[in-house]
N, C-alpha and C positions, 0 to 999 in steps of 0.2 A: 638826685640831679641838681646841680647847680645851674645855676642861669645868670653869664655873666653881661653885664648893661653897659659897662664903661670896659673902655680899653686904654692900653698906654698910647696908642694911637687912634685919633678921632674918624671915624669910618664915614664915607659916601659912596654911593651909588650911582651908576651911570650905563645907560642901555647904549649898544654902538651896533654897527653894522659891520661886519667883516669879511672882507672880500674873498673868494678861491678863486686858481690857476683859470676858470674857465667864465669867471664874472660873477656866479651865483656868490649872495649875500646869505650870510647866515649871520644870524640876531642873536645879541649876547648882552650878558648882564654881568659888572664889573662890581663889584664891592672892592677898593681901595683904600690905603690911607688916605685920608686930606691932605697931607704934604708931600703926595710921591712924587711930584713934579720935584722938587729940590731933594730929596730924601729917596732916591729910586729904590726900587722892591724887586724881587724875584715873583714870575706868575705861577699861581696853579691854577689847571686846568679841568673843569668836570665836562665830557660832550656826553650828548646823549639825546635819545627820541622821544622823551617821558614830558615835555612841555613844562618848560620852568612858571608857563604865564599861571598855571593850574595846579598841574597832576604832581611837579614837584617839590611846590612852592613852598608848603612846610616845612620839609625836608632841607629845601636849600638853606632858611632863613637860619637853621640849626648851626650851619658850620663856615659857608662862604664869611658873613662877616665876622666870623670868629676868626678865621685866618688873615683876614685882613686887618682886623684889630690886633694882630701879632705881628703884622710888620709884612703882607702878601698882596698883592694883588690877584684876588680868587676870584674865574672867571668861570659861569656857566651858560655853556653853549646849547643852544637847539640845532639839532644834526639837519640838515638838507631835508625839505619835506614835510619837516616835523615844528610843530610847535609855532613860531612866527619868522621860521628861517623860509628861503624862497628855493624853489628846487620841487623834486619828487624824492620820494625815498622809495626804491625798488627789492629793497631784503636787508638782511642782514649784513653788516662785516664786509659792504663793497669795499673796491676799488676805489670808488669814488669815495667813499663816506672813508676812508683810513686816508687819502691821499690830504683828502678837506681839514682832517685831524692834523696831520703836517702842517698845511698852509695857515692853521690857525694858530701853531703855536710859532711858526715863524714871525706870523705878525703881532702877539704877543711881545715876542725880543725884540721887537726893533719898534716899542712903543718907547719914548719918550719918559717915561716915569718906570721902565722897566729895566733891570739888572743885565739884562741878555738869557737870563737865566729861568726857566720856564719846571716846573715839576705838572703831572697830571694824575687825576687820582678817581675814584671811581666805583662804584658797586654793582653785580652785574654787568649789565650791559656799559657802563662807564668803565668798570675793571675788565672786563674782556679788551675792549678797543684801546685802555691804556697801554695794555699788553703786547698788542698788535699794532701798534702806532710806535709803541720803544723800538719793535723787531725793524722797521723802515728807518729806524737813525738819524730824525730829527736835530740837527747840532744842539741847539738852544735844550731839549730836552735833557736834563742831570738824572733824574730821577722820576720813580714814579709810586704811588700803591694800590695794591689793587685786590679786592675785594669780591669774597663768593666770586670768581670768575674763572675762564678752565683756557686753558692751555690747549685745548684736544677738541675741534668744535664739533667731532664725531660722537666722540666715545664717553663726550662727560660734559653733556647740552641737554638740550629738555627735547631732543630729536631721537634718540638714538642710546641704547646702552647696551654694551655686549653682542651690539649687532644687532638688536632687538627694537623694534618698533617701540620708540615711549609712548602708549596710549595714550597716555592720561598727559603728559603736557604736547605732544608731539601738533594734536589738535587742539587743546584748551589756550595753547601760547600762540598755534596761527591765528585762532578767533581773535584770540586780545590784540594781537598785531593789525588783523585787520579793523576792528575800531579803534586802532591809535591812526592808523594809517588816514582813515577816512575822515578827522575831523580838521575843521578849518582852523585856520591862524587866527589872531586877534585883533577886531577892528581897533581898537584903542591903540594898538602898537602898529599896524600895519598901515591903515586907513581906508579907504575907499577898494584898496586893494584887495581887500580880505578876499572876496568874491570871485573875481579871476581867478585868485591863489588855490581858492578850494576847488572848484572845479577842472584846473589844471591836475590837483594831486588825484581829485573823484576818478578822473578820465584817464589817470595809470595803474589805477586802481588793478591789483593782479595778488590774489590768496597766495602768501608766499608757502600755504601748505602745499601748491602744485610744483612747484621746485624740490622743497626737503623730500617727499614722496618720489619724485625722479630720479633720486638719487641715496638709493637705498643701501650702497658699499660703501667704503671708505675712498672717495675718488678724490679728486682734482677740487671738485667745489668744497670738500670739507677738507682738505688738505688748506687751502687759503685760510690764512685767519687764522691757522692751528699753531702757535710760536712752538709747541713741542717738536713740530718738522726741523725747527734749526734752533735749538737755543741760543746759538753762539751768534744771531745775530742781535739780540738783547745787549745794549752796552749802556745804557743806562742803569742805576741801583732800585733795585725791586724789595718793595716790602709788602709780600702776597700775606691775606688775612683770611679766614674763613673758620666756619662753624660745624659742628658735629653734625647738628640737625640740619646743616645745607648740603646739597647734593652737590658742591662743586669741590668738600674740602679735601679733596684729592688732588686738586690741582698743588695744593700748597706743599705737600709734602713732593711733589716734582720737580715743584720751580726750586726750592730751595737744595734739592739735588741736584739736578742737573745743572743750575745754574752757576753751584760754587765751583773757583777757579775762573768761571767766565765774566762775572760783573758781580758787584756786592750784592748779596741778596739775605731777608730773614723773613723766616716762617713765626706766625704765631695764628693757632688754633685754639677757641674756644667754646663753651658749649653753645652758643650760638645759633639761630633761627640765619634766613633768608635780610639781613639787616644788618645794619653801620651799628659792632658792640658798643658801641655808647648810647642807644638808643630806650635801653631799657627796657625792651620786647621781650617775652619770654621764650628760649629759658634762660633764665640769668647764669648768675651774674656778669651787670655790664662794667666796663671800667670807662674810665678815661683817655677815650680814642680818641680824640683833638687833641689830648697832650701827647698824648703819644708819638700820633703822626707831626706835629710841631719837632719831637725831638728827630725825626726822621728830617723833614724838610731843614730844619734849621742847620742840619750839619752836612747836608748835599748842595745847598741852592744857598746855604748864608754862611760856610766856611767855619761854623762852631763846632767846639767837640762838647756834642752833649751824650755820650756815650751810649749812641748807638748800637756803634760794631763791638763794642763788649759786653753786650746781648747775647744770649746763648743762640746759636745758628735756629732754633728751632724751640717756640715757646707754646707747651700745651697742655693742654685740660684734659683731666682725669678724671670722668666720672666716675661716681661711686655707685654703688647699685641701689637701685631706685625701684617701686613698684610700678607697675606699669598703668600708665596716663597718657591722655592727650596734652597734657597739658602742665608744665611744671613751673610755677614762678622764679626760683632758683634751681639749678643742680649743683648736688652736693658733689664735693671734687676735693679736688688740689693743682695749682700749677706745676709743671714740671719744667727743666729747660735739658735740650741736646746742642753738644755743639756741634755736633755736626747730625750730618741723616743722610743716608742710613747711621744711626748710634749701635756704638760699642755694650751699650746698654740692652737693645732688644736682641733678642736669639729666638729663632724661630722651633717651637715645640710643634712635635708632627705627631698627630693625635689618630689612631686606625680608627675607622667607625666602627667597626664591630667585626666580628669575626660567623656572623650568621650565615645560612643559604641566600643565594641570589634573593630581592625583595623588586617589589615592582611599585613602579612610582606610576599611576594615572591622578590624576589630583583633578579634581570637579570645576570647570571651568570659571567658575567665580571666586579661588580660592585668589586672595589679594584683595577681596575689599575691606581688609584689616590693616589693609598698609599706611595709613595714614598719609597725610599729603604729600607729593614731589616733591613739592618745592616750598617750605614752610615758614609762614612769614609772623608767626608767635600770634596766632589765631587760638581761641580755644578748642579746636577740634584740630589741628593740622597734624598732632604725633599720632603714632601706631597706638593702639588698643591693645588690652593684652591678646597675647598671641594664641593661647590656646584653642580657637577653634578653630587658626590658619593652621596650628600644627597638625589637629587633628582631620584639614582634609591634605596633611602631607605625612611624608612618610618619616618617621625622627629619631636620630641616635642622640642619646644622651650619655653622657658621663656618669661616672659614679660620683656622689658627695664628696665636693671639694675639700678636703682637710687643711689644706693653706689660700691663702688672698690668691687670685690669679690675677695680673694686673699687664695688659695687653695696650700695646701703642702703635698703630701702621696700619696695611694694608692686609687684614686676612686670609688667605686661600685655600681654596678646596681643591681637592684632585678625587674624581670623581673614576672606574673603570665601568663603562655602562654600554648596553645596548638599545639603539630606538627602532619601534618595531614600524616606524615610518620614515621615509627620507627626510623629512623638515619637520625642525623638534624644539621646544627652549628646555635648558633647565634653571630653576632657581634654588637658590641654597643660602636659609637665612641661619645664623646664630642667633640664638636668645640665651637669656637668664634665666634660669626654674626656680623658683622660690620653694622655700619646703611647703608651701601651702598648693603648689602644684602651677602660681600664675607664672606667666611667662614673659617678659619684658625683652622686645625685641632691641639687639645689639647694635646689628650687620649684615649686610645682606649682600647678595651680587646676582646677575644676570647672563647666559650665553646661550645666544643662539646658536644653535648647534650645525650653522650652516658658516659659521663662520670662527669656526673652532681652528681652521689652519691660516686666520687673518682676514681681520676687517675689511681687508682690499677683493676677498674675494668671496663668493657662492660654492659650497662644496656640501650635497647634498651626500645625508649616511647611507650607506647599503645596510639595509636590517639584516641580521641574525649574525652582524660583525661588533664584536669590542672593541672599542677605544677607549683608552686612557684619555681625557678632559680636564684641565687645570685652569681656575682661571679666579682672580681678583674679588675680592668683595670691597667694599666701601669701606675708609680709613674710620678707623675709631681710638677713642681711648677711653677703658672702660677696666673696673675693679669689680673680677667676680671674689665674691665674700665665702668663705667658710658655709660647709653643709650647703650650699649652692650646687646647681647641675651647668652644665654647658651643653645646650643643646643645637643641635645639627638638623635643620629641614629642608628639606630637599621634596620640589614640587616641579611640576611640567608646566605651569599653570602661574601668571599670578595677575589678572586683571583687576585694575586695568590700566595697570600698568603698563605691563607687556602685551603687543597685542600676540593675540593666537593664532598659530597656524592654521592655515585650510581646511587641515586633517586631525580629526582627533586618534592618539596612537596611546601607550606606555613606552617607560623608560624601564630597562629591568638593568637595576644597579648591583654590583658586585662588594658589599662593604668590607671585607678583609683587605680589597686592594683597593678599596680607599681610605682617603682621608681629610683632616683638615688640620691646617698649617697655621698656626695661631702666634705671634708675635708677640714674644714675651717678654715685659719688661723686667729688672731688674730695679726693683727701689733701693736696694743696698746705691744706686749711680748717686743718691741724692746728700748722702752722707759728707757734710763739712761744706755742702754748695752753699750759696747765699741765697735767700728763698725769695722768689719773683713777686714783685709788688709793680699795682696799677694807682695811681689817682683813681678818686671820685668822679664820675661825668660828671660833664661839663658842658655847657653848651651856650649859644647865642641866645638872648630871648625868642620866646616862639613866636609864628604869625599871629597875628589879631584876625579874628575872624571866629564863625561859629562851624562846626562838624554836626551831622546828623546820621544816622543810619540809612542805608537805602533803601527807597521806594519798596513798598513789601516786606521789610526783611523782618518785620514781626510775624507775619504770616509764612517764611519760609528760613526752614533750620539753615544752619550753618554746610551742617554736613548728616545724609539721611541715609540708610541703607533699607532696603524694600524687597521683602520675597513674595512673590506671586505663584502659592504652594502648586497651584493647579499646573501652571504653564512651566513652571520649575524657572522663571524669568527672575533677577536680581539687578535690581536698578538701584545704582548709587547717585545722587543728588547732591552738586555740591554749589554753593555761595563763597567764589573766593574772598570776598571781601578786603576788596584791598582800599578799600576808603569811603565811603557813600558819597555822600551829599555832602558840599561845604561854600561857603558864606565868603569870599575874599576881601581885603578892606578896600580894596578898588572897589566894590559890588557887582562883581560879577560872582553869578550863581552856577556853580558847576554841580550836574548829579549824576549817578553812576547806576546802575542797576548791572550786574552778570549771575549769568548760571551756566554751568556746564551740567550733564549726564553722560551715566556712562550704564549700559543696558549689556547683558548678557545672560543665556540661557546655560544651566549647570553642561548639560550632556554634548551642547553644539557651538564650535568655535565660529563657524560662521555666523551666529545670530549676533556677535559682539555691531555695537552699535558708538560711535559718542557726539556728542552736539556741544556746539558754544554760542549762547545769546548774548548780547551785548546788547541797552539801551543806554545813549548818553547825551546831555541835554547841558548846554551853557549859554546864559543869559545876562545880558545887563541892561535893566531895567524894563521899557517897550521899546525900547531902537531894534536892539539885537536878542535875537532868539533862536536859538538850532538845533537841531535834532537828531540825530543818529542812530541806527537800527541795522545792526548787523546781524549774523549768525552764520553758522559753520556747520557740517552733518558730514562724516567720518565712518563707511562702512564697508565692509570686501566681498566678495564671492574666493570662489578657490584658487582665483588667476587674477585678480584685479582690487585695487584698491579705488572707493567710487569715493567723489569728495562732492558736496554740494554747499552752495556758499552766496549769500548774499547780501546786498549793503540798500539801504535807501535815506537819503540825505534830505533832508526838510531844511528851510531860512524862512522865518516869519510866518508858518504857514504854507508858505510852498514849499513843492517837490524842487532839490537842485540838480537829483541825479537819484535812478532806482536801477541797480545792477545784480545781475544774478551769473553765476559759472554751476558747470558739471562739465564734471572730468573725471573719466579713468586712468589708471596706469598701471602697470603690469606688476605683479608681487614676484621680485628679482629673488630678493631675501628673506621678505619679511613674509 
């Protein structure tokens, strides 16, 4: 990593207040040139709920004045609600919060030291809303990029996959929402205000798990926000980025389909964690994503031809086969490039599973605590563990020894002909790698509830002792099975806790002659005479000044724990997302963080599945100011109801400012 100090432009800073449609102010932070008053600039944009004063702050110091030291004005907003912006924040991806998105970049263009010309750029939660902020057609907005973020806020979000209940973020991401939601602004930026501000947000305080759980189809509420409902209202140029190891890198290989013909758009995929690839996070390798995206912004927003669009439509990583770890510092690979996607390159190989007697899939309801993390942010626990004891409580077609490279690029699929001996059913079906020593390093995998086998929009319960043919997607990969290698095929009813489980425990009795799996084949002969894809070295701004610590306890508590309780047949998985502990800012203000989530389930009964999310969080500066936060979340069903219980208690100096508590059911439609 490079760390650049000087720019050809001298950079400042400067906090402002900016106004929406309906009065609320939202608070921003501007890293400009020194001279944009005579020397005007195009802005780029990051919004987001994650608190620049704190929870960002590192992050931002990375790249905002990097882009401003290149000739931008980079502005990072706090969304309504959030951080030291005035407002409430009521969910995700309103109305209000995408309209506010608008107003802020209009008022951008019509600043005085700015081009007219606005780009907005983003990870996660900043790359979804760029996306959905393009599709409303902002003038001022040219471009945008947008990172780990999805297109589909159904089917490729931490709520929901395949129709299937996401366990394990559906609650661990309402928890964390509601201790973002709950803390206060900051008295140094706000002033005496701070106080009203938090107990206005305390006092709308609402678990936006009671909303995602209300709506358990593909409706109206996840249809908003979704840009894959219309891509054609996208007219701004998109350069969608994502990682192997992120759960959203599906979105990339959509936009950049669907998109061509309607707006300029490029896909580049790498082996990537939950993170901006220039960060350095495992698993590598990072490149040079500030220069990268520079040559993007510079030839949208500043009229250069720095040879973007002679990029191959679609730039991606090919890993090569790897033993199976949590944890890899680099992945071994190679770039490839497509010009277009779907490529003339991949041809899809239809592979029969076997040719045996009906086989019957029951799989023990804790099968999936090998899954490794959702949503992986280059933690040393966050990838899958070798697979073989997930295979072994699944049922598994393998290949024979591969005599040539098999080198696969896209979106996988299985086509399953199966019987459920109960009306509401999942199944899952992972690909792995089998080494000749027999380990198993997971590929790809995918999800379908089987109640929503005829479409997300609706509930169509199976009649047992009937076959259906089932076909349905796995998660995009790019991956090189090697010589003497197996390709294996696992197919479970089961995978906690991920997927939450149905009411009912049943079997699946699968038919393998008339199935299969649809494996996306690439061709490396495509690469023959191409010009071989090359990144810069990261790069970045210098870092914050400041000290990082681990959090409270985390010597006394693993990362990530698996727990059988032989007597009770009970399997409690233990996790510390750790997304930052304790850190030191040069302001002095002290921010600490403590989370745990749990996820509890008994092998033989889907009802005894259980998940919790704690939250402790504590920001101080000096003895003026001192606050407290204490949240938590509890995630459990019976056969007809999903029960949620959730509560917040807010402390200043020692007092209570606000102690709330919810329980709520709601009917299990789908899930």
């Amino acid at each position: 990593m490079r760390y650049r100090e000087q720019f050809d432009r001298q950079v400042e800073v400067q906090d402002v207040w900016i106004p929406t449609r309906d009065g609320t102010r939202l608070h921003a932070r501007i890293w400009r040139p020194a001279d944009a008053d005579t020397a005007r600039v195009p802005a780029l944009l990051e919004y987001l709920p994650y608190r620049k004063s704190d929870w960002t702050a590192p992050r931002d110091v990375q790249r905002h004045p990097y882009y401003a030291g290149h000739g931008y004005a980079s502005v990072r907003v706090d969304m309504r609600g959030s951080g030291d912006s005035e407002g409430v924040m009521l969910d995700e991806y309103t109305p209000t919060e995408l309209d506010d998105g608008v107003d802020v970049i209009n008022w951008l263009a019509a600043q005085p030291w700015c081009t007219g010309k606005v780009g907005m750029f983003g990870i996660s939660w900043g790359g979804f809303n760029a996306l959905q902020v393009a599709a409303l057609r902002p003038e001022p907005l040219k471009a945008i990029v947008t990172v780990c973020s999805t297109d589909d806020r159904y089917d490729n979000d931490v709520h929901y996959t395949g129709g299937a209940v996401l366990g394990i973020d559906m609650l661990a991401w309402a928890g964390t929402m509601l201790a973002f939601t709950a803390r206060p602004p900051d008295p140094a930026t706000v002033g005496d205000e701070w106080l009203p501000m938090w107990r206005e947000r305390l006092d709308a305080l609402e678990p936006y798990l009671h909303t995602w759980l209300a709506h358990q189809e593909r409706d109206a509420y996840w249809r908003h926000g979704s840009v894959c409902e219309d891509y054609a209202a996208i007219d701004a140029a998109v350069l969608a980025v994502g990682g192997w190891a992120d759960p959203y890198r599906d979105t990339v290989l959509r936009l950049v389909e669907n998109l061509d013909g309607i707006t300029p758009v490029r896909g580049l995929i790498g082996p990537w964690s939950h993170q901006y690839p220039d960060t350095g996070l495992p698993p590598g390798p990072a490149i040079g994503f500030l220069q990268e995206t520079l040559r993007w912004w510079d030839h949208w927003l500043k009229g250069e031809e720095t040879g973007v669009m002679d990029d191959p439509a679609l730039r991606g990583w090919i890993n090569d086969s790897v033993p199976p770890a949590t944890f890899y510092e680099t992945m071994p690979g190679r770039w490839v490039g497509e010009d277009t996607w779907p490529s003339p390159s991949v041809t899809w190989d239809e592979r029969p599973l076997g040719t045996a007697e009906p086989v019957v899939v029951r799989s023990p309801q804790h099968t999936g605590v090998d899954a490794g993390r959702f949503c992986p942010y280059g933690n040393p626990t966050d990838l899958p563990t070798d697979q073989r004891e997930e295979d072994g409580r699944s049922v598994c077609f393998d290949s024979a020894p591969l005599t040539d490279r098999v080198e696969i690029l896209g979106r996988p699929r299985v086509r399953l002909r199966l019987d459920s001996d109960t009306p509401r059913a999942n199944v899952i079906a992972r690909v792995c790698d089998v080494a000749p020593d027999g380990s198993s390093t997971l590929v790809t995998r995918g999800v379908l509830n089987l109640l929503s086998r005829h479409g997300r929009d609706q509930a169509v319960e199976w009649t047992p002792g009937t076959f259906e043919d089932v076909e349905f997607g796995l998660n995009a990969t790019g991956y090189a099975f090697p010589p003497g290698h197996r390709i294996r095929v696992a197919v479970s009813d089961a995978y906690w806790p991920w997927v939450w489980p149905h009411g009912e425990r049943g079997a699946l009795t699968v038919l393998p002659a008339d199935s299969a799996v649809l494996l996306p084949v690439r061709d490396p002969a495509y690469d023959e005479g191409r010009e071989p894809i090359h990144f810069e070295e990261p790069e970045q701004a210098v870092p914050l000044a400041g000290t990082t610590e681990p959090p409270a306890g985390a010597a006394d508590r693993p990362e990530r724990r698996v727990t059988h309780d032989v007597a009770t047949g009970e399997w409690t998985l233990e996790v510390d997302p750790n997304y930052g502990g304790t850190r030191t800012y040069p302001d002095g203000l002290r921010y600490e963080e403590s989370a745990t989530e749990t996820y509890r389930i008994r092998s033989g009964d889907p009802l005894s599945a259980v998940a919790s999310s704690r939250w402790k969080t504590r920001l101080r500066r000096g003895e003026a100011w001192d606050v407290e936060i204490t949240t938590g979340t509890e995630l459990r069903a019976t056969a007809t109801e999903f029960i949620m219980d959730s509560h917040v208690e807010a402390r200043a100096n020692g007092e209570t400012v606000a102690k709330r508590a919810w329980h709520r059911a709601v009917p299990r439609t789908s899930a």
